[in-house]
C-alpha positions, 0 to 999 in steps of 0.5 A: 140352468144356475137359477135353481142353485142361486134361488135356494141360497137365497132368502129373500127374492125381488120384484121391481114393476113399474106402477104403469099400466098394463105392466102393474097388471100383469101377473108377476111370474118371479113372484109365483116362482120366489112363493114356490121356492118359498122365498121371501119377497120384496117388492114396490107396491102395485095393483098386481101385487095388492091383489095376489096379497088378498087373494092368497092372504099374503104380506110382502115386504114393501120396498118403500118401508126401507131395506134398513132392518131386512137382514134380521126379518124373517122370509117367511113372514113375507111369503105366501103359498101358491098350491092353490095355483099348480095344475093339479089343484087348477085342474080339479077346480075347473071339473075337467075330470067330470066335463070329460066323463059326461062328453065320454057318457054322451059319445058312447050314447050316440054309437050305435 
């Protein structure tokens, strides 16, 4: 219940994935909740996070660049947006909308 109130007073949210498989695969769920938010992210780099980077022309602030200068960065040069990826958009992308109408259309034809 608190995490919505901690993530909005924050700039900046952390994202630490051992570079092993499977888990450098997987996708980084805190990633896509700190883009919604609109968080700036900082991260280690992995193959995961290499792809989402290209995917959604992203640029994350890499933890082996050192944290020295963080403070004075801001978040929103090291965040990406993720609209592609809510349901709605995910949605009218697959064509439910149209598979569904042409199984309705199809059913209605063989009813008597």
């Amino acid at each position: 219940d608190d995490v919505p109130g901690w993530i909005s007073k924050a700039r900046f949210g952390l994202n630490f994935i051992p570079d092993v498989y499977p888990f450098n695969v997987q996708t980084s769920t805190k990633v896509l909740e700190y883009c919604a938010a609109g968080l700036g992210v900082v991260t280690n780099d992995y193959e995961w996070i290499r792809n989402f980077e290209t995917c959604h022309h992203a640029s994350f602030y890499k933890i082996e660049s050192g944290l020295a200068d963080l403070k004075a960065m801001d978040p929103q040069g090291f965040s990406a947006s993720v609209d592609s990826l809510e349901w709605s958009s995910l949605l009218e992308r697959c064509g439910l909308e149209e598979f569904l109408v042409a199984c309705a259309s199809v059913s209605e034809r063989r009813t008597p």
